[in-house]
C-alpha positions in Angstrom: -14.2 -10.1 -0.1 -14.8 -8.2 -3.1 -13.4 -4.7 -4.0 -16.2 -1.5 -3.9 -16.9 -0.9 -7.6 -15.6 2.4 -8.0 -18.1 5.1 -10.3 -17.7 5.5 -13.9 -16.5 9.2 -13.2 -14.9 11.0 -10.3 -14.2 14.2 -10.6 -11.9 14.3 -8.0 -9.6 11.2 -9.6 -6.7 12.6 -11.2 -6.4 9.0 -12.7 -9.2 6.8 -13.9 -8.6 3.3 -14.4 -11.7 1.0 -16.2 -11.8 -2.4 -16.9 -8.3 -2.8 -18.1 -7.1 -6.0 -19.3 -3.9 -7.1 -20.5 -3.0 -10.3 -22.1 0.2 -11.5 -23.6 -0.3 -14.7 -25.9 -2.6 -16.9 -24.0 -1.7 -15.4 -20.5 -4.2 -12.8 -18.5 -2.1 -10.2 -16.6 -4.9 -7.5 -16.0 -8.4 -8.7 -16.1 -10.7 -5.7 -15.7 -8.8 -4.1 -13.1 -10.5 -0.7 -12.2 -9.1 2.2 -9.6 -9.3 5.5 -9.0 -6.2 7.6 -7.7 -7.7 11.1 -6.3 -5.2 14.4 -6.3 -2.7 14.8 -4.0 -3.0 11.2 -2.6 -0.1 8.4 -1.8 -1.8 5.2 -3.6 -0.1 1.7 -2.3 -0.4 -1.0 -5.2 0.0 -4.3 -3.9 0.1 -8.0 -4.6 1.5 -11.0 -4.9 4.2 -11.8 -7.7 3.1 -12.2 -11.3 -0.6 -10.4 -9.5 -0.4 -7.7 -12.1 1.2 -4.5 -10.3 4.0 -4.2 -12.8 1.9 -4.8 -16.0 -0.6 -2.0 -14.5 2.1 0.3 -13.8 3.8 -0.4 -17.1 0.4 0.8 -18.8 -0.1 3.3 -16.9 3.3 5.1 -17.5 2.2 3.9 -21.7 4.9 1.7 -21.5 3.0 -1.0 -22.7 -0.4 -0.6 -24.4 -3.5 -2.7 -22.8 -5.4 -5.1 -24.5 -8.7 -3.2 -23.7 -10.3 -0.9 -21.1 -9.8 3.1 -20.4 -7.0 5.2 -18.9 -7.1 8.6 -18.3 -4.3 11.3 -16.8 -5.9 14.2 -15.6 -9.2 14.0 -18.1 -7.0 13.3 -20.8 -7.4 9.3 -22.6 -3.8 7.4 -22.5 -4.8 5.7 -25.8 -5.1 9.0 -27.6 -3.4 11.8 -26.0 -0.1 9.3 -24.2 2.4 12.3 -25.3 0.6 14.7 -23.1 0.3 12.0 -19.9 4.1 11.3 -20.2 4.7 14.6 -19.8 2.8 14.8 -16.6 4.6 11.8 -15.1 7.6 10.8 -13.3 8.7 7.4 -13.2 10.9 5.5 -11.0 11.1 2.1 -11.9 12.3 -0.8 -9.7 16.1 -1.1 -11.8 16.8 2.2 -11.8 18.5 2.7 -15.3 21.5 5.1 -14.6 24.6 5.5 -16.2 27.0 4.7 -13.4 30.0 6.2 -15.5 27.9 9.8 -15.7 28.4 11.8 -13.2 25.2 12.6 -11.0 25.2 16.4 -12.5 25.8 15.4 -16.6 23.3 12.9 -15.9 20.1 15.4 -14.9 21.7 17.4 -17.3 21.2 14.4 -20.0 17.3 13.9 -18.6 16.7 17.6 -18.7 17.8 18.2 -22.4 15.5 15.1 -23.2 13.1 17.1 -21.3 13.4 20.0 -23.7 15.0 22.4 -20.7 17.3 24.9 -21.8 20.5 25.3 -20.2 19.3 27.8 -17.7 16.5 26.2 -16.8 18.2 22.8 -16.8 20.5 24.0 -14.0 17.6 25.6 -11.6 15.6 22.4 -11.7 19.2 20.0 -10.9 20.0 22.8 -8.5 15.8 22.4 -6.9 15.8 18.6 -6.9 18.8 17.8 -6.1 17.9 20.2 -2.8 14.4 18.1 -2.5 16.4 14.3 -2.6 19.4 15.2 -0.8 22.2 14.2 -3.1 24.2 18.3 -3.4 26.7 16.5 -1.5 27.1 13.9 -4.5 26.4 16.0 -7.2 29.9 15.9 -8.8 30.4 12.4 -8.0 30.1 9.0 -10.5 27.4 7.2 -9.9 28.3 3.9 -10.1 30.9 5.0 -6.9 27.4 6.2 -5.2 25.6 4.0 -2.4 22.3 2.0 -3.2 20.6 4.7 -1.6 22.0 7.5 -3.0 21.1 5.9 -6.7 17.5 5.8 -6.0 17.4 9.5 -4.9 19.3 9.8 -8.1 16.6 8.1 -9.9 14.0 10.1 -8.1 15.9 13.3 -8.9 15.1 12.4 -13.0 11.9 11.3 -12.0 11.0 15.1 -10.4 13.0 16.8 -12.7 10.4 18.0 -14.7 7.9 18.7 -11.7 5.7 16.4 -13.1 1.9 16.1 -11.6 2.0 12.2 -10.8 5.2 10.3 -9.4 4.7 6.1 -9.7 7.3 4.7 -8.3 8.3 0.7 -8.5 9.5 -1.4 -5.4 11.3 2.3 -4.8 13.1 1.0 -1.0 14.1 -2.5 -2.9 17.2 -3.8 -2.1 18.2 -0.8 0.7 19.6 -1.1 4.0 16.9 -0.2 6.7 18.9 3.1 7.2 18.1 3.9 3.6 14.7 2.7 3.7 13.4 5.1 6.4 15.4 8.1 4.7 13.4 6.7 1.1 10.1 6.5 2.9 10.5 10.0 4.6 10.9 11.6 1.4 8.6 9.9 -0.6 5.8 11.4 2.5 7.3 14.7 1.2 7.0 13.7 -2.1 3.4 13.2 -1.8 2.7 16.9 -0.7 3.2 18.0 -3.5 2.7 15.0 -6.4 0.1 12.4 -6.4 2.1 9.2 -6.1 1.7 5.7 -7.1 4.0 3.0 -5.4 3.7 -0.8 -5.7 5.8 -2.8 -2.6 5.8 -5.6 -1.4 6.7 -4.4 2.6 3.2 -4.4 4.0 4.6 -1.8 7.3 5.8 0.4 4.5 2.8 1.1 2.8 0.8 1.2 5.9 3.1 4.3 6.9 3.2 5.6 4.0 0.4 5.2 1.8 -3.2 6.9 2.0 -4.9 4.0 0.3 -3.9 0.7 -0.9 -5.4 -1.5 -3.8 -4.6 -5.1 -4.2 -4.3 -7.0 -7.3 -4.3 -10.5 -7.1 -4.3 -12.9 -10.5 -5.1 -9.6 -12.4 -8.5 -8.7 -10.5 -8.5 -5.9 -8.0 -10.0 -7.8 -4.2 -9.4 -4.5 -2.3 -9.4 -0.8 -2.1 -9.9 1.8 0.6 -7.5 2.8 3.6 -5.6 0.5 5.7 -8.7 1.4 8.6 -11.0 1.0 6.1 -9.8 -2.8 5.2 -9.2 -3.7 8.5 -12.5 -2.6 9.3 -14.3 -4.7 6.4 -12.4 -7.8 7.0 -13.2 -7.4 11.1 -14.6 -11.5 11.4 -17.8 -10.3 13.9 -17.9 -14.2 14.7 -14.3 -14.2 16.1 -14.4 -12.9 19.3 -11.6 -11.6 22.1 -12.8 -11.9 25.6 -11.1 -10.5 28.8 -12.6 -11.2 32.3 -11.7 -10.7 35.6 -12.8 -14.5 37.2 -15.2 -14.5 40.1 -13.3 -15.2 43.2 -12.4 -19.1 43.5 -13.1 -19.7 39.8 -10.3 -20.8 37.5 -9.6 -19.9 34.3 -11.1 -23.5 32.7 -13.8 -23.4 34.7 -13.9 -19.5 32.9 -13.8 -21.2 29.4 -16.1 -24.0 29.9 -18.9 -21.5 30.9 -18.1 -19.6 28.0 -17.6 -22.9 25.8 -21.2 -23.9 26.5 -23.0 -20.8 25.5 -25.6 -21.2 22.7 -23.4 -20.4 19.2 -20.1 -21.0 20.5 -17.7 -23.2 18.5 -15.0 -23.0 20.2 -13.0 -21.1 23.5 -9.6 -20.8 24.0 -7.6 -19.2 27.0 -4.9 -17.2 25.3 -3.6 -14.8 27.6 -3.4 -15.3 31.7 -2.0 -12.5 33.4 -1.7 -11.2 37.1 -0.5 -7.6 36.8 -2.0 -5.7 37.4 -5.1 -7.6 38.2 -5.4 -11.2 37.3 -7.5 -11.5 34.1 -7.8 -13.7 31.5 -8.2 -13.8 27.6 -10.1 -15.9 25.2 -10.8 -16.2 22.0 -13.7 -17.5 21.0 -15.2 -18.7 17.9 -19.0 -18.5 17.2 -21.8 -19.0 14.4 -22.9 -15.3 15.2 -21.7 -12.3 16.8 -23.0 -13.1 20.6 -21.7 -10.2 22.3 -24.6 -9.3 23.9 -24.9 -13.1 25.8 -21.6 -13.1 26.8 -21.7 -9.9 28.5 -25.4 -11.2 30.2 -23.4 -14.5 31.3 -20.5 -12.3 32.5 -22.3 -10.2 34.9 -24.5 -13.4 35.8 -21.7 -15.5 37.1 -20.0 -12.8 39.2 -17.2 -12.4 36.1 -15.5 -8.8 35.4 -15.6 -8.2 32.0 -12.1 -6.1 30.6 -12.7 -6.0 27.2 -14.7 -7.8 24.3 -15.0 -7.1 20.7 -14.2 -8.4 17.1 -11.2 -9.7 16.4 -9.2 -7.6 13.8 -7.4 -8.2 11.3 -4.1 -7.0 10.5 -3.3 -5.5 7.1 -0.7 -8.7 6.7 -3.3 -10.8 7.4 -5.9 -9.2 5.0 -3.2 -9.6 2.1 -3.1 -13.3 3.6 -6.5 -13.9 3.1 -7.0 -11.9 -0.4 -3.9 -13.9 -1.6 -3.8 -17.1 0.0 -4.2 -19.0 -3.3 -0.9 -17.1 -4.6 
C-alpha cells in the first residue's frame, strides 16, 4: 500500500509538510516524507524504530534543519521565518528535561521569563496550566521528589505555558504506570480541543483512542495516512473471506467446508469457530483468487445452509502497522 499524495496546498493545514528529506553522512532518515496536519486535529506519527518519527519531529520543532524539502507553521516557511514557528509551538519531548532540584513553581517561572512573560503575567499562566495538567497540588514541591507522572504534566505544563497554537508531543505516556497513562491520554483528548497536536507512540491502542489521524513512516517514506477507519478500510483483503452458516440439518461442519472448499476460486477453507449457543453455527475463513461473495451466498441458499454473516476480513490497525513494517 502506498500513502494518498496529499495536494501541494491545503488551506485548511495548519502544517504543510513537502518532500522532506534528511540525511546525516551517508544515512537517509527522511526521504520525501509529505503530510498535512489540519487545525484543531490530534495527528498520531508512527513507526517503527530508526523509521524517521523523531528526525521529523525534531525538524519540525527547528531542532534540526532538513537536508531539503518545505515546512510551513501556519503559512509561515520554517527555513525562513523558524523564530515565529517556535513561538507558536509547545514541545514535549520524550526525556523530559526538568530540573529535578527546581521546584515545580520556580521552574514555570524559569520557562515563562524565557518566554518573555512579565511577572504578572508569568503567575496567571502557572496559575492556568497548572489548573489544565493537574499538578496545584504539587506546585511547591521538588521535582525530582515528583512521580513519573506528575513530571510529564510538569513538562506539558512548560510546553502550554505560552498557549501556543500546535503541541507535538514525543512518546508522551513512555515509561508510566497504566494508571498514569489513562490520566496522560485523557488530558492530552483535552489538549486537543483547544491545540492542534502532534504525538509519535509506539502503543498502537493509544493512538487509536486518541488520535484523529495517523501517518506512518517507515525507512523515512510515509506508507499511510488517513483515519484509523479509513486504513482499516483500505487494507480490508476483499479475497479473504469470513463465513458463518447455520448447517442444513444432518450436515457436519467438514462436509460444510468441503462444499465451500470446492467452489470455483477458492484457495483455501478453514473451520474457525464452532459454536452451539445460541444456535449452532459455524465459521470459516476462506481464502480466494477474487472476492466470490456473491457464489457463496448462491451455494448457501442451494444446499439448505443459513448464512449468519459473510464479508471481508478486516484488518486491525496492529495488523496494518504489521504489514506496512514487516521488513523493520
Amino acid at each position: 500500500m502506498t500513502a494518498t499524495a496529499t495536494s501541494s496546498t491545503n488551506p485548511a493545514a495548519v502544517i504543510q509538510v513537502r518532500d522532506l528529506v534528511k540525511k546525516y553522512d551517508t544515512k537517509l532518515a527522511l526521504n520525501g516524507v509529505s503530510f498535512d496536519v489540519r487545525a484543531g486535529e490530534i495527528l498520531g506519527l508512527l513507526g517503527p524504530n530508526g523509521a524517521g518519527k523523531s528526525t521529523s519531529m525534531k525538524i519540525l520543532t527547528t531542532y534540526v534543519s532538513a537536508t531539503s524539502g518545505q515546512v510551513t507553521v501556519d503559512g509561515k516557511d520554517l527555513a525562513s521565518d523558524a523564530v515565529a514557528i517556535r513561538a507558536m509551538l509547545g514541545y514535549l519531548p520524550e526525556s523530559t528535561p526538568l530540573y529535578n532540584d527546581m521546584v515545580v513553581y520556580d521552574y514555570l517561572t524559569y520557562v515563562g521569563e524565557m518566554r518573555g512573560f512579565d511577572g504578572a503575567t508569568c503567575k496567571k499562566r502557572i496559575a492556568e496550566v497548572a489548573a489544565t495538567v493537574g499538578i496545584r497540588d504539587v506546585i511547591g514541591m521538588a521535582i525530582g521528589t515528583l512521580s513519573k507522572g506528575y513530571k510529564q504534566r510538569v513538562g506539558l505544563a512548560q510546553a502550554l505555558l505560552h498557549n501556543p497554537k500546535i503541541l507535538i508531543l514525543d512518546e508522551p505516556t513512555s515509561g508510566l504506570d497504566p494508571n498514569q497513562i489513562v490520566e496522560i491520554r485523557n488530558l492530552i483528548r483535552d489538549l486537543g480541543k483547544n491545540h492542534t497536536v502532534i504525538l509519535s507512540s509506539h502503543n498502537l491502542a493509544e493512538v487509536r483512542q486518541i488520535c484523529d489521524r495517523i501517518v506512518i513512516i517507515h525507512r523515512g517514506a510515509v506508507v499511510a495516512d488517513g483515519t484509523v477507519d479509513e486504513l482499516e478500510g483500505k487494507m480490508a483483503n476483499s479475497h479473504r473471506l469470513v463465513v458463518a452458516l447455520t448447517p442444513a440439518a444432518g450436515t457436519q461442519a467438514d462436509a460444510v467446508r468441503s462444499g465451500l472448499a470446492g467452489l470455483p476460486g477458492v484457495r483455501s477453507a478453514v473451520l474457525s469457530h464452532h459454536s452451539t449457543l445460541p444456535v449452532a453455527a459455524d465459521t470459516f475463513e476462506i481464502e480466494a483468487t477474487t472476492d466470490i461473495r456473491p457464489e457463496i451466498a448462491k451455494w448457501a441458499q442451494t444446499a439448505g445452509h443459513g448464512l449468519v454473516e459473510l464479508r471481508r476480513k478486516s484488518m486491525d490497525l496492529e495488523s496494518i502497522f504489521q504489514q506496512l513494517t514487516h521488513d523493520a
